[in-house]
Backbone atoms as SQL, in Angstrom:
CREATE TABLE atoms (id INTEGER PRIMARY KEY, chain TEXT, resi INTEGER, resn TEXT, atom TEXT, x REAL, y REAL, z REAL);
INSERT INTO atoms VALUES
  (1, 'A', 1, 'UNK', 'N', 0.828, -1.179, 0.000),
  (2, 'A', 1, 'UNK', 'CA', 0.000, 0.000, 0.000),
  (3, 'A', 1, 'UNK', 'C', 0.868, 1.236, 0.000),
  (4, 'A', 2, 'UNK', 'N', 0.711, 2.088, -0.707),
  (5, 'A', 2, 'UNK', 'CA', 1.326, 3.275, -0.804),
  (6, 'A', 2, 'UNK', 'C', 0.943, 4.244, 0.555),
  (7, 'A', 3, 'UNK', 'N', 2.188, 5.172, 0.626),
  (8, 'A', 3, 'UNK', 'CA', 1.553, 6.057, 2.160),
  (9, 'A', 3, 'UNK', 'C', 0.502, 7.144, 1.729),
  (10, 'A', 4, 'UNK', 'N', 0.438, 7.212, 0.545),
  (11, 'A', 4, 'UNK', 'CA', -0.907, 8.243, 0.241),
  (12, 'A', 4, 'UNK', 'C', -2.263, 7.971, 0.454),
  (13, 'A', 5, 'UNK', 'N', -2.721, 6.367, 0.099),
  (14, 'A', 5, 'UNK', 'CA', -3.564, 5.489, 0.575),
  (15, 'A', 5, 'UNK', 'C', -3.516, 5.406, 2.196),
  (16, 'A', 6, 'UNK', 'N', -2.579, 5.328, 3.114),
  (17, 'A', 6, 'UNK', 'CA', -3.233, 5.706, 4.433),
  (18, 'A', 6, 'UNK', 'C', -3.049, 7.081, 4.995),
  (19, 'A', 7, 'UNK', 'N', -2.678, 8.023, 4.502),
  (20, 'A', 7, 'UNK', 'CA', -2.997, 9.994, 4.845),
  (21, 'A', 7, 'UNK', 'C', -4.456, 9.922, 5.148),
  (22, 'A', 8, 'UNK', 'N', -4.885, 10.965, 5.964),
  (23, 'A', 8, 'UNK', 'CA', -6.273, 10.770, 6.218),
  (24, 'A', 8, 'UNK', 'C', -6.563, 12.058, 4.980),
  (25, 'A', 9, 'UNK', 'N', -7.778, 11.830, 4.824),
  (26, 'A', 9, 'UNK', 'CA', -8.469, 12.276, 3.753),
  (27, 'A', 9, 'UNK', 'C', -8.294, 14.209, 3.683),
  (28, 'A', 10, 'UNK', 'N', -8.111, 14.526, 2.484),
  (29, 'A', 10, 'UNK', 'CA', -7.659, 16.369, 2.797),
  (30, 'A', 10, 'UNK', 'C', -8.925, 16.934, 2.889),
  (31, 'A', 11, 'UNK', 'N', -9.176, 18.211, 4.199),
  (32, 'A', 11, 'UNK', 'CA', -9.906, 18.936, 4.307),
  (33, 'A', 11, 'UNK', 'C', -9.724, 20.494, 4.202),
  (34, 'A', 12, 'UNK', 'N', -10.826, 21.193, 3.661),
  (35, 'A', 12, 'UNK', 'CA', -10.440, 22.612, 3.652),
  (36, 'A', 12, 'UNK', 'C', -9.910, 23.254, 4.664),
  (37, 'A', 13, 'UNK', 'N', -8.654, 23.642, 4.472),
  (38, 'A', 13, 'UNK', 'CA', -8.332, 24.299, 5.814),
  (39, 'A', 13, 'UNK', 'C', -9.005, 25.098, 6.238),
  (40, 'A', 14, 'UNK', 'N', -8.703, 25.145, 7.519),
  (41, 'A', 14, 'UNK', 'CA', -9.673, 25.758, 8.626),
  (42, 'A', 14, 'UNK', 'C', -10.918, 25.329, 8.661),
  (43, 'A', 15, 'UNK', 'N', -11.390, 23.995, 8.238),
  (44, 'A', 15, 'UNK', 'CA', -13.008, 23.742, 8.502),
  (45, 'A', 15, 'UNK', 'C', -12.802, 22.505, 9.559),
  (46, 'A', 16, 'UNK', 'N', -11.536, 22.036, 9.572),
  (47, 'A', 16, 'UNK', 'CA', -11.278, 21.037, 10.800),
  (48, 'A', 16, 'UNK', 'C', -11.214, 21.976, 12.105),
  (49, 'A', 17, 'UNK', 'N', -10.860, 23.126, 12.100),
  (50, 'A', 17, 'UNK', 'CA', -10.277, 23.892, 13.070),
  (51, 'A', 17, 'UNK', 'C', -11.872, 24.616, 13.689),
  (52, 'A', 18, 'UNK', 'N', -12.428, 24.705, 13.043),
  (53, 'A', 18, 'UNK', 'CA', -14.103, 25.657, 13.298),
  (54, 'A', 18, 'UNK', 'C', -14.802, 24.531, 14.000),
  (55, 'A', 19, 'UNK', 'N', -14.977, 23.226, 13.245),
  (56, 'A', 19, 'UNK', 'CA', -15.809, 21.934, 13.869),
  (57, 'A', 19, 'UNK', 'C', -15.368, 21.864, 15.287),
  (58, 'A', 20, 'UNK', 'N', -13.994, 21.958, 15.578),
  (59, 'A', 20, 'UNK', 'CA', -13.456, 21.520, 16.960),
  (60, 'A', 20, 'UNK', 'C', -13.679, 22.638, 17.513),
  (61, 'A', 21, 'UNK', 'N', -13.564, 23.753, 17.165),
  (62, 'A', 21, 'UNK', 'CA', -14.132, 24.707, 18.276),
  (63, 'A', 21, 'UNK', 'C', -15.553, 25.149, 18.529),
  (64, 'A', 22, 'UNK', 'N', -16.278, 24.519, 17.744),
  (65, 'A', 22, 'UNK', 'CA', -17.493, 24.892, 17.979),
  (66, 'A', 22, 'UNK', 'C', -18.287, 23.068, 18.951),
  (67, 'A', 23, 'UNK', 'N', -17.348, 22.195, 18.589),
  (68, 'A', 23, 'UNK', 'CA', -17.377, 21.146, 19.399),
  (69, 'A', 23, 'UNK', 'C', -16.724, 21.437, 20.828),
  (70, 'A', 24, 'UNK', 'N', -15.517, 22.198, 21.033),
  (71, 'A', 24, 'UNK', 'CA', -15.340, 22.400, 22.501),
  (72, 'A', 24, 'UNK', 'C', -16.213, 23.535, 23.075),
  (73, 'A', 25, 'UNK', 'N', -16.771, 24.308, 22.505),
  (74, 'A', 25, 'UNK', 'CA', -17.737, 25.465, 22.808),
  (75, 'A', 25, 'UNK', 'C', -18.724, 24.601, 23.653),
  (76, 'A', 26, 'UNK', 'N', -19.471, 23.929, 22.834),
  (77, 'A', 26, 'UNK', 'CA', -20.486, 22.955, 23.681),
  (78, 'A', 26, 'UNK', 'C', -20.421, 22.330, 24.113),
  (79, 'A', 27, 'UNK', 'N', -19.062, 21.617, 24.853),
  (80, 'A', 27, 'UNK', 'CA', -18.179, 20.915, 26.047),
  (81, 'A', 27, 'UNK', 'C', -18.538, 21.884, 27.419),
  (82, 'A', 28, 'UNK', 'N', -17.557, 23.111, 26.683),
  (83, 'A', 28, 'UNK', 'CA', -17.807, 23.729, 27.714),
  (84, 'A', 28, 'UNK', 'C', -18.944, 24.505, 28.441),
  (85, 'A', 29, 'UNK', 'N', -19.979, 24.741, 27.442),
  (86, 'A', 29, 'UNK', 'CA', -21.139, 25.282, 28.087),
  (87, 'A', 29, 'UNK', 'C', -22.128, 24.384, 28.984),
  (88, 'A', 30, 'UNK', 'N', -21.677, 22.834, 28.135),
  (89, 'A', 30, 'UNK', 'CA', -21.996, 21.499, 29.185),
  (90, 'A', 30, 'UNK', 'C', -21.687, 21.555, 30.339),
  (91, 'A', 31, 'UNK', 'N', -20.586, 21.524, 30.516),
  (92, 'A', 31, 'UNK', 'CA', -19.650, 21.268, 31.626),
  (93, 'A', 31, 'UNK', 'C', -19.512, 22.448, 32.694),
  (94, 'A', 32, 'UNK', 'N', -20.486, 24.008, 32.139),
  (95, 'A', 32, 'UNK', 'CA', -20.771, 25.097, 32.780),
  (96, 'A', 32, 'UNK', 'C', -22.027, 24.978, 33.819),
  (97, 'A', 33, 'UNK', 'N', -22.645, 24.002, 32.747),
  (98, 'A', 33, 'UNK', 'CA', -24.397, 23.542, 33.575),
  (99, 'A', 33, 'UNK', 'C', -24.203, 22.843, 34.135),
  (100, 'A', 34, 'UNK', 'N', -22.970, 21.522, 34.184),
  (101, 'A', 34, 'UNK', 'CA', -22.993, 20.941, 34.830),
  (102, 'A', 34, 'UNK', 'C', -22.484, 21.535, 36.231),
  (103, 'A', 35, 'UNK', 'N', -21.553, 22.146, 36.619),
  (104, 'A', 35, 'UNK', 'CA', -20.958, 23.006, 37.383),
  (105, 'A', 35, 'UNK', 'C', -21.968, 23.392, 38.069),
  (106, 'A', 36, 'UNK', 'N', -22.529, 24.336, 37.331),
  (107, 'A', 36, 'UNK', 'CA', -23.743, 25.416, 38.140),
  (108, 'A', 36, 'UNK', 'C', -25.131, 24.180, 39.105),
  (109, 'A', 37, 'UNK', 'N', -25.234, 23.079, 38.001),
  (110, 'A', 37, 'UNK', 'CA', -25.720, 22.151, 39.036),
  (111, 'A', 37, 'UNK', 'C', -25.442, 21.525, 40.157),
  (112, 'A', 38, 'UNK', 'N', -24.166, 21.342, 40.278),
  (113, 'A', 38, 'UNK', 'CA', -23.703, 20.850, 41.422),
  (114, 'A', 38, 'UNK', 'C', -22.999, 22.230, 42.469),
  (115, 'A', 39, 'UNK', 'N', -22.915, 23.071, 41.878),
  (116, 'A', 39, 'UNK', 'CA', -23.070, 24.059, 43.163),
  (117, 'A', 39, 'UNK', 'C', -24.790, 24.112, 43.719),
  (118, 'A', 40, 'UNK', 'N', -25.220, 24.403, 42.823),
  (119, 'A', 40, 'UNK', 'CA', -26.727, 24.521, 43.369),
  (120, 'A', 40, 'UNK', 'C', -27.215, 23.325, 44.372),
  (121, 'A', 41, 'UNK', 'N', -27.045, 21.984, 44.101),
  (122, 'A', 41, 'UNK', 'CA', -26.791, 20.580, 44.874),
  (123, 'A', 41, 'UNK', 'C', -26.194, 21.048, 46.092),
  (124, 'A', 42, 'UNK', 'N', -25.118, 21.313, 45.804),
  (125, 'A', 42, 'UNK', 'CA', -24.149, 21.430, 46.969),
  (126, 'A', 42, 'UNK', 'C', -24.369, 22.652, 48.261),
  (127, 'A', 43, 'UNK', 'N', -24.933, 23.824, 47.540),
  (128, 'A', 43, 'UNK', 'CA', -25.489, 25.001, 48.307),
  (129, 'A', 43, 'UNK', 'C', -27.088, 24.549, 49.429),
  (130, 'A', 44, 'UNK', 'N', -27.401, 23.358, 48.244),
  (131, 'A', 44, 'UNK', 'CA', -28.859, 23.151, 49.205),
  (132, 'A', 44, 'UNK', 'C', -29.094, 22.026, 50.073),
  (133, 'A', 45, 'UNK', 'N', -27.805, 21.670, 50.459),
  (134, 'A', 45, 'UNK', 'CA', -27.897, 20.533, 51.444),
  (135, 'A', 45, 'UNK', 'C', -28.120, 18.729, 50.807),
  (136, 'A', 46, 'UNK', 'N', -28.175, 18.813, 49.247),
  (137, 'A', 46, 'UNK', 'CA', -28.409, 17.812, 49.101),
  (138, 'A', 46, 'UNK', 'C', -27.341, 16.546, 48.488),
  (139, 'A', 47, 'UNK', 'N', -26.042, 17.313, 48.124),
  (140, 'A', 47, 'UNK', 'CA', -24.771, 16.317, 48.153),
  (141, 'A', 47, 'UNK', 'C', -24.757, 15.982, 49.304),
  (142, 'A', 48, 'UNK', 'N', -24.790, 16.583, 50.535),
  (143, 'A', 48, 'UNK', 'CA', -24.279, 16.381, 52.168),
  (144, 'A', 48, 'UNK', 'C', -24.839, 14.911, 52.601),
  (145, 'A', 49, 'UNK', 'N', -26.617, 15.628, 51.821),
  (146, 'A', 49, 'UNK', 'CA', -27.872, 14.525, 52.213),
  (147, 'A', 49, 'UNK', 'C', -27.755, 12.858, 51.634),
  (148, 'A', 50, 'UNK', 'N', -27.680, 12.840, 50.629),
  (149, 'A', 50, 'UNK', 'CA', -27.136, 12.059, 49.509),
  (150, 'A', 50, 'UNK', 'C', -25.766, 10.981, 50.131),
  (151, 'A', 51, 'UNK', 'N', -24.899, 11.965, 50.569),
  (152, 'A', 51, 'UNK', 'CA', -23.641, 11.006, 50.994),
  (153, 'A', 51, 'UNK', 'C', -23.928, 10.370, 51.938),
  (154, 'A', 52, 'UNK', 'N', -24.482, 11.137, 53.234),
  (155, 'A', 52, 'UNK', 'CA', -24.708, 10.678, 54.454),
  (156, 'A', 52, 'UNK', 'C', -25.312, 9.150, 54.283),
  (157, 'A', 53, 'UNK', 'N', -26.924, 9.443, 53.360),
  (158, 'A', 53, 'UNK', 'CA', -27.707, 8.074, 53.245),
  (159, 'A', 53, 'UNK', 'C', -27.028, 6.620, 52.152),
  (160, 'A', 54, 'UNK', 'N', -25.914, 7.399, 51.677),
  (161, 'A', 54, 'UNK', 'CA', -25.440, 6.269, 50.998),
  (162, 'A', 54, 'UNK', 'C', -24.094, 5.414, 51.617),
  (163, 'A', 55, 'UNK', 'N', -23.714, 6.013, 52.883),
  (164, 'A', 55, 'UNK', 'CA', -22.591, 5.313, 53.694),
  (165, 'A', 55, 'UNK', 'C', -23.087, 5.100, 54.433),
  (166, 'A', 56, 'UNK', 'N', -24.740, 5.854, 55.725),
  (167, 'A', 56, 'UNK', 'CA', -25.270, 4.468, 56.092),
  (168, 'A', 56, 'UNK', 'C', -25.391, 2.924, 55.469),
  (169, 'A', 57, 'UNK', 'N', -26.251, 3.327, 53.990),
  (170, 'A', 57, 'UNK', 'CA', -26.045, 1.879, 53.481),
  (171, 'A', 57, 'UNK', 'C', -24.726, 0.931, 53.050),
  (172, 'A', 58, 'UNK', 'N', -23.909, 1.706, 53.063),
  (173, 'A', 58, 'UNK', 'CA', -22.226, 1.291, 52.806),
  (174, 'A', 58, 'UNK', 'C', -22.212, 0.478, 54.003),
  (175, 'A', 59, 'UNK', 'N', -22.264, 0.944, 55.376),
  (176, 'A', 59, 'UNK', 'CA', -22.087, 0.666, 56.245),
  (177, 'A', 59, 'UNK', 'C', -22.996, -0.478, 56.716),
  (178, 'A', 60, 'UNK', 'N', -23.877, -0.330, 56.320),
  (179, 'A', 60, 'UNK', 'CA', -24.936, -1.304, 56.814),
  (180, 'A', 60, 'UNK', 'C', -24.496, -2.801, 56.778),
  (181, 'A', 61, 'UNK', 'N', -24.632, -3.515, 57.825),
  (182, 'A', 61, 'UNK', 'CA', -23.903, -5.241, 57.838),
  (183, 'A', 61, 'UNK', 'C', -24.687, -6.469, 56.700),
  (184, 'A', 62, 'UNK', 'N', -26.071, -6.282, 57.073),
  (185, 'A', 62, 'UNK', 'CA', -27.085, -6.625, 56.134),
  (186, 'A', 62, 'UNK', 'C', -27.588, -6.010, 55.179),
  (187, 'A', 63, 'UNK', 'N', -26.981, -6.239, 54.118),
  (188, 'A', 63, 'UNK', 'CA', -27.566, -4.833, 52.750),
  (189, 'A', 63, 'UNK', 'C', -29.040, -5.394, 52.676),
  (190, 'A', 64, 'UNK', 'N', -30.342, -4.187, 52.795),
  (191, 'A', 64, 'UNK', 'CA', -31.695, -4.388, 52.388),
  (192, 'A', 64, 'UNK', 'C', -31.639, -5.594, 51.390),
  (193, 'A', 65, 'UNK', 'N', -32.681, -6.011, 51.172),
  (194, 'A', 65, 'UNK', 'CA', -33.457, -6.145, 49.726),
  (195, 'A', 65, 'UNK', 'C', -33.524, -5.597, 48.430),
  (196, 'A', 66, 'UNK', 'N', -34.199, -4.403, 49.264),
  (197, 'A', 66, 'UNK', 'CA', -34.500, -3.098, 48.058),
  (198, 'A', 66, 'UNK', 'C', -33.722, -1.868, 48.790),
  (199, 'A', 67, 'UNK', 'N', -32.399, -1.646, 47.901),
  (200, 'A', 67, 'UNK', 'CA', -31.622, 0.016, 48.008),
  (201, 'A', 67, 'UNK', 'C', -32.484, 1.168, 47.904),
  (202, 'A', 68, 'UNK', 'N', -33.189, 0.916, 47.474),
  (203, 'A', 68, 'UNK', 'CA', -34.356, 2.199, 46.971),
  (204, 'A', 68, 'UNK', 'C', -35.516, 2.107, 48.008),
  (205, 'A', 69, 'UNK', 'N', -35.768, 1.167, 48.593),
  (206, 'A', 69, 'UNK', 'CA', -36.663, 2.091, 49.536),
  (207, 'A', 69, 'UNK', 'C', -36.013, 1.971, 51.186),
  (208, 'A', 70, 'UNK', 'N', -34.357, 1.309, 51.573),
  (209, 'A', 70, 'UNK', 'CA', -33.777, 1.917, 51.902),
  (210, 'A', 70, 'UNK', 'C', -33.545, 3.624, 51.856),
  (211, 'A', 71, 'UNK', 'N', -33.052, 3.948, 50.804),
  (212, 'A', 71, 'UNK', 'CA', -32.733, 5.454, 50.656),
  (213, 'A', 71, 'UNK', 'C', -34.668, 5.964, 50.898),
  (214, 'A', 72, 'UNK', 'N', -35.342, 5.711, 50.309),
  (215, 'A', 72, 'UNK', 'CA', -36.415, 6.267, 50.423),
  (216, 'A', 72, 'UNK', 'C', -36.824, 6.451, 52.030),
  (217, 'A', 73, 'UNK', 'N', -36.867, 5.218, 52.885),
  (218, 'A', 73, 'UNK', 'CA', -36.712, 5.745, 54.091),
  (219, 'A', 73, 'UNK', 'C', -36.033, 6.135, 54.612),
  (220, 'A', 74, 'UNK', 'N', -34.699, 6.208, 54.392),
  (221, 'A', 74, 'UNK', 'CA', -33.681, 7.197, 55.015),
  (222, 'A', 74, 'UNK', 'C', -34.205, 8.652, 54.795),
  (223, 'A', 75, 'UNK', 'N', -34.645, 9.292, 53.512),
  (224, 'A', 75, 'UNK', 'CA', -34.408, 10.067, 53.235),
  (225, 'A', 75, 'UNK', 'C', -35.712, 10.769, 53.533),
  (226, 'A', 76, 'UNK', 'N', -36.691, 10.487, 54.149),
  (227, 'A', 76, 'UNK', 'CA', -38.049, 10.703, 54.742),
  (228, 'A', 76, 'UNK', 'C', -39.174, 10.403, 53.730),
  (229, 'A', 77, 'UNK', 'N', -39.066, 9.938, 52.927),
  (230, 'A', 77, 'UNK', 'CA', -40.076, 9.553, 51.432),
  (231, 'A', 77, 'UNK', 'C', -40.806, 8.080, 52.017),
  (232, 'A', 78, 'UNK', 'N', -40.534, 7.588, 52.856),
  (233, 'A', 78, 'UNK', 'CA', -41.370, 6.795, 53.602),
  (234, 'A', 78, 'UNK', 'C', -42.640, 6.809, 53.874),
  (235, 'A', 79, 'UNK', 'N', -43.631, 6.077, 54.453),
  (236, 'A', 79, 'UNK', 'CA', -44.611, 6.565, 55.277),
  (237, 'A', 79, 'UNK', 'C', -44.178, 7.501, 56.412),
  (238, 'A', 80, 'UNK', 'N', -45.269, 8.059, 56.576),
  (239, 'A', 80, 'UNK', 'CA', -44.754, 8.593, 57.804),
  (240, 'A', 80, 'UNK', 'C', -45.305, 8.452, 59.026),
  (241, 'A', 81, 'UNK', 'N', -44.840, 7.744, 60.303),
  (242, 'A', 81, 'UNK', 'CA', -44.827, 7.388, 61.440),
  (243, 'A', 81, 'UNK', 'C', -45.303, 8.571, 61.964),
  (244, 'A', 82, 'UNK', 'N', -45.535, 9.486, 61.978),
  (245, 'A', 82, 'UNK', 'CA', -45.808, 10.468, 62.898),
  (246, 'A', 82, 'UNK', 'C', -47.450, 9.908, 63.741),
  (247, 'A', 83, 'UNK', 'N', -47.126, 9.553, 65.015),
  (248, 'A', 83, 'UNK', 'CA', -48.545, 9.521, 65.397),
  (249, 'A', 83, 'UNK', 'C', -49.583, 11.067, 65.265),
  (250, 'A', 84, 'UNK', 'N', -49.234, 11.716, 64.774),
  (251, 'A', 84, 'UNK', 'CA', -50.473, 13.251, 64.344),
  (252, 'A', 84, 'UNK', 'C', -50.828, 13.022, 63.778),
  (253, 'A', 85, 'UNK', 'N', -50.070, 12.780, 62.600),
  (254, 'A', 85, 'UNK', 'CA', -50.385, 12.363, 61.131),
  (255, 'A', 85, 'UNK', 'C', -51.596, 11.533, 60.920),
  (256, 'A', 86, 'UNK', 'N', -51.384, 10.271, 61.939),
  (257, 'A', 86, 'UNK', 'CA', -52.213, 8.713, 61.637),
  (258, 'A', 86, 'UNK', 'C', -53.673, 9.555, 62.958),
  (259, 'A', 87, 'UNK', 'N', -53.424, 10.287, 63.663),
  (260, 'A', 87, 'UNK', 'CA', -54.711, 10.597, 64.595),
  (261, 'A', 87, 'UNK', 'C', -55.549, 11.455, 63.337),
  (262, 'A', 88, 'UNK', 'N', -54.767, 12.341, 62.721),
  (263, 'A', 88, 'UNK', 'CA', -55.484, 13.263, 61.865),
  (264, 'A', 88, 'UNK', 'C', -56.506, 12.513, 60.690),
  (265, 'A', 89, 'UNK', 'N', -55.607, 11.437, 60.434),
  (266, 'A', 89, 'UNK', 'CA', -55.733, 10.961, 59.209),
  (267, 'A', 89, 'UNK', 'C', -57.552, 9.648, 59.887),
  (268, 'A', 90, 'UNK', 'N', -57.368, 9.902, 60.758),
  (269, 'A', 90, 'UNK', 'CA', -58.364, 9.249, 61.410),
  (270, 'A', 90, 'UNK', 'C', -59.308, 9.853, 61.194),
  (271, 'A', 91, 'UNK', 'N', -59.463, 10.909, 61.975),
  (272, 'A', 91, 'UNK', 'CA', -60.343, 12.185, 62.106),
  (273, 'A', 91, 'UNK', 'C', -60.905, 12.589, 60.723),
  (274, 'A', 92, 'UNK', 'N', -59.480, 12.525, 60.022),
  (275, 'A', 92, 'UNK', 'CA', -60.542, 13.077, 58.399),
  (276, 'A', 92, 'UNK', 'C', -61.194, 11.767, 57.943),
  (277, 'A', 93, 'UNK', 'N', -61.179, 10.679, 58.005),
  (278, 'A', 93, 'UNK', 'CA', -62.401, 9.424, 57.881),
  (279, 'A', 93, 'UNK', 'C', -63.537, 9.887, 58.861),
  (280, 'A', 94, 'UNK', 'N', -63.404, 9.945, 59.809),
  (281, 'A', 94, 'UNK', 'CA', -64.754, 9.920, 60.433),
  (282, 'A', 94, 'UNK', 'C', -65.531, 11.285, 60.158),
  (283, 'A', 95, 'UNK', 'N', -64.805, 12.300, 59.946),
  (284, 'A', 95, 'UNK', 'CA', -65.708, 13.527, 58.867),
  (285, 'A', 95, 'UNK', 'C', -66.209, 13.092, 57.831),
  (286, 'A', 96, 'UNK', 'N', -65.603, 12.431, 57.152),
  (287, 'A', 96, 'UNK', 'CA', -66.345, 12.207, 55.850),
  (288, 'A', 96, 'UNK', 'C', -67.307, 11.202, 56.444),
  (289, 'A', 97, 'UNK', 'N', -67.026, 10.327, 56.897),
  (290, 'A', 97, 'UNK', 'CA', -68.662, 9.296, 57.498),
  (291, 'A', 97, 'UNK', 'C', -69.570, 10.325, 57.714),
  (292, 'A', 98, 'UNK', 'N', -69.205, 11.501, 58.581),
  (293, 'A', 98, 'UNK', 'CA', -70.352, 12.185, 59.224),
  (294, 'A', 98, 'UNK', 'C', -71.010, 12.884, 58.449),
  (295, 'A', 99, 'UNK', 'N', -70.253, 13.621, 57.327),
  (296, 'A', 99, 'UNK', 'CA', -70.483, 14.356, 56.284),
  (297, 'A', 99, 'UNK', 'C', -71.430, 13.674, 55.260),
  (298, 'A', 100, 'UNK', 'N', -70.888, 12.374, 55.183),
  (299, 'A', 100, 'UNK', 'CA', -71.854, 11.498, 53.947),
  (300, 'A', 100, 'UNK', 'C', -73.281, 11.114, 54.818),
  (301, 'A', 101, 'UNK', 'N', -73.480, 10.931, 55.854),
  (302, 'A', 101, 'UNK', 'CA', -74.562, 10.720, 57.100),
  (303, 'A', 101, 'UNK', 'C', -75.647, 11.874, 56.575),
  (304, 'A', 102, 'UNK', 'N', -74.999, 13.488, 57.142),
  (305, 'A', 102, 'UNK', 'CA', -75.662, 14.155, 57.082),
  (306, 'A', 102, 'UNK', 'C', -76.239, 14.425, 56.047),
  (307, 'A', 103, 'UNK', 'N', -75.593, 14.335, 54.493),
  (308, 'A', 103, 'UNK', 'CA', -76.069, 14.413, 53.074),
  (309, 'A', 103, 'UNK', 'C', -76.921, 13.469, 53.030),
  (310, 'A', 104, 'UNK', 'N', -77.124, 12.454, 53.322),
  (311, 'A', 104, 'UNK', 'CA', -78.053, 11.235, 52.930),
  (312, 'A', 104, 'UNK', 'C', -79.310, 11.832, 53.976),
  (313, 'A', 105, 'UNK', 'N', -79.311, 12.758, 55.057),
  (314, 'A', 105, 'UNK', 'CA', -80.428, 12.975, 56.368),
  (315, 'A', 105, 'UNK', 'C', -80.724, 14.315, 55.209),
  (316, 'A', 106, 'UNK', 'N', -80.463, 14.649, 54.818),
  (317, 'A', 106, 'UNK', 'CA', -80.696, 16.274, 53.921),
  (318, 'A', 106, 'UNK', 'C', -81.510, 15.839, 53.113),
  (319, 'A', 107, 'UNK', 'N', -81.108, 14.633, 52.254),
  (320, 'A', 107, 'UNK', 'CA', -81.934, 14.491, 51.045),
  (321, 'A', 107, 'UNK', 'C', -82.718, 13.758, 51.697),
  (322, 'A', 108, 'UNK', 'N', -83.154, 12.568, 52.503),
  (323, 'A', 108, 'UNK', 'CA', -84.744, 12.023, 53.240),
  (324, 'A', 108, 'UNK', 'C', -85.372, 13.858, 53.605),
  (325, 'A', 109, 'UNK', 'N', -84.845, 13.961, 54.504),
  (326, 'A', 109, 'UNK', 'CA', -85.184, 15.385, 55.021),
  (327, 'A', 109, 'UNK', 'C', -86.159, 16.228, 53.743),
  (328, 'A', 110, 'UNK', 'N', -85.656, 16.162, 52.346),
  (329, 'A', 110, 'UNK', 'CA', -86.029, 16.842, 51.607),
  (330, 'A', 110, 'UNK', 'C', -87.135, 16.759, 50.567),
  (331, 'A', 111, 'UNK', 'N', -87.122, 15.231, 50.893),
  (332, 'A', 111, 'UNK', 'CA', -87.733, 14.331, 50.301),
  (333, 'A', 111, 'UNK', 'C', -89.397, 14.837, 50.847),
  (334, 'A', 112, 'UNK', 'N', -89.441, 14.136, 52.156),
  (335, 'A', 112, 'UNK', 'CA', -90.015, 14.260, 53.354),
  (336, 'A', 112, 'UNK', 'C', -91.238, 15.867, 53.581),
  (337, 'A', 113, 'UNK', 'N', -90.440, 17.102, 53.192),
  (338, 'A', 113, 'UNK', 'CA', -90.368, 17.695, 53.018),
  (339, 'A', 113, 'UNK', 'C', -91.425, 18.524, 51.955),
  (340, 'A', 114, 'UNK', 'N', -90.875, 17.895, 50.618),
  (341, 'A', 114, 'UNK', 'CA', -91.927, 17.863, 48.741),
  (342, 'A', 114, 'UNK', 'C', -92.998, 16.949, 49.686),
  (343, 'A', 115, 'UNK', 'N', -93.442, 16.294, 50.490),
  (344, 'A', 115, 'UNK', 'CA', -94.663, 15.545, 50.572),
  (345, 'A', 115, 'UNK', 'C', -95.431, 16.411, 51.034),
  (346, 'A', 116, 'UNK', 'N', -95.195, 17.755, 51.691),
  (347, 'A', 116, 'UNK', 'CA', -95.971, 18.161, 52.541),
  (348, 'A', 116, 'UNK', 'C', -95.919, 19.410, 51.673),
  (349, 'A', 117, 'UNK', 'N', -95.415, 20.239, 51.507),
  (350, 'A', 117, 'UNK', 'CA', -95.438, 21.204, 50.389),
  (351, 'A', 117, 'UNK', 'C', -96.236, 21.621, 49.059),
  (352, 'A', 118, 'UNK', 'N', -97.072, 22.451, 48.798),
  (353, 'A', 118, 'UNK', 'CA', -97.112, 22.313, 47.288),
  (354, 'A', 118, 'UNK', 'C', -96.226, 22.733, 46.482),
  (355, 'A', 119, 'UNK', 'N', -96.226, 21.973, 45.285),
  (356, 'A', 119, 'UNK', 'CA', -94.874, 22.308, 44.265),
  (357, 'A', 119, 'UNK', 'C', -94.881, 23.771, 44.218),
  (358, 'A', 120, 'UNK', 'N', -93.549, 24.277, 43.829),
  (359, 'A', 120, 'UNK', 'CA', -93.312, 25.784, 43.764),
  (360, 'A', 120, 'UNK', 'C', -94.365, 26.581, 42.498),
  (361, 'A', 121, 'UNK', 'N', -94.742, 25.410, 41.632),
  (362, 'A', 121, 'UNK', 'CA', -95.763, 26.208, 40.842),
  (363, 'A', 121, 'UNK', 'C', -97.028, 26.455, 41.085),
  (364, 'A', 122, 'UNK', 'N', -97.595, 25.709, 41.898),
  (365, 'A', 122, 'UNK', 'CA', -99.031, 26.012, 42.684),
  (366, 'A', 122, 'UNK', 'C', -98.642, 27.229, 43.632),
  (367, 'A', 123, 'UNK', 'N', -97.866, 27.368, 43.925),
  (368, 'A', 123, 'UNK', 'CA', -97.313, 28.508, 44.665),
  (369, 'A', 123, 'UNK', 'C', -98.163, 29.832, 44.548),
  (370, 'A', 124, 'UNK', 'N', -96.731, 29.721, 43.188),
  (371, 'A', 124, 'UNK', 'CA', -97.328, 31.253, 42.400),
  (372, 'A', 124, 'UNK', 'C', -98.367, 31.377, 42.141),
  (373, 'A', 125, 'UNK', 'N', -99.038, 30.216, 41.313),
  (374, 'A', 125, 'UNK', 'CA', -100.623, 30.534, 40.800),
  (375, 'A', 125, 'UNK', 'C', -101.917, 31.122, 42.013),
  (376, 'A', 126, 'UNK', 'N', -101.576, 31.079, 43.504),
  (377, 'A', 126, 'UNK', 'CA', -101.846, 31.474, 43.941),
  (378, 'A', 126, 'UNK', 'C', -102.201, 32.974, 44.913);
C-alpha cells in the first residue's frame, strides 16, 4: 500500500479547526451547567444529604433487599410514622362518614319535606 492510501483524507483548511471549536464550545457550556448544578446541589444541602444516606447503606452489615426504599426511608419519602399524622388521618375518615350521614339525612329530610309542600308552581298561581 502506498503512504498516500493511508494519509487521512484532505480537508479545507480551517473547517477542521471551526468543527473543533465549535465542538469544545459545547463541552464547555456542558460542563458550565454541569458546574452550576452541582453548586446549586451542593449550596442546598443535598450532596451532604445524599452522601450521608449512601454510607449508612455502605455501612450497613445486612444490605436491604430493596436500596431504593432503603434510601427512600432514610431520606423521609417513607410513610410517615408520625402519630399526628395517623390521629389526623383518622379524624378526616370519620368527617367524611359524618359528612356522607348528614347528606343522605338532607336528602330524606327533603324528600319528606316535597310531601308536605305544594310544588313551587301552585305557589305562584296562587
Amino acid at each position: 500500500m502506498s503512504s498516500a492510501a493511508r494519509s487521512p483524507p484532505a480537508t479545507v483548511s480551517g473547517a477542521s479547526d471551526a468543527a473543533a471549536a465549535v465542538t469544545m464550545a459545547h463541552y464547555k457550556a456542558a460542563d458550565s451547567k454541569r458546574e452550576q448544578f452541582r453548586r446549586y446541589l451542593e449550596k442546598s444541602g443535598v450532596l451532604d444529604t445524599l452522601t450521608k444516606v449512601l454510607v449508612a447503606l455502605y455501612e450497613e452489615p445486612e444490605k436491604p433487599s430493596s436500596a431504593l426504599d432503603f434510601l427512600k426511608h432514610h431520606l423521609g419519602a417513607a410513610t410517615p410514622e408520625n402519630p399526628e399524622i395517623e390521629l389526623l388521618r383518622l379524624e378526616l375518615a370519620e368527617m367524611k362518614e359524618k359528612y356522607e350521614a348528614i347528606v343522605e339525612e338532607n336528602k330524606k329530610l327533603k324528600t319528606k319535606l316535597a310531601q308536605y309542600e305544594p310544588p313551587q308552581e301552585e305557589k305562584r298561581a296562587e
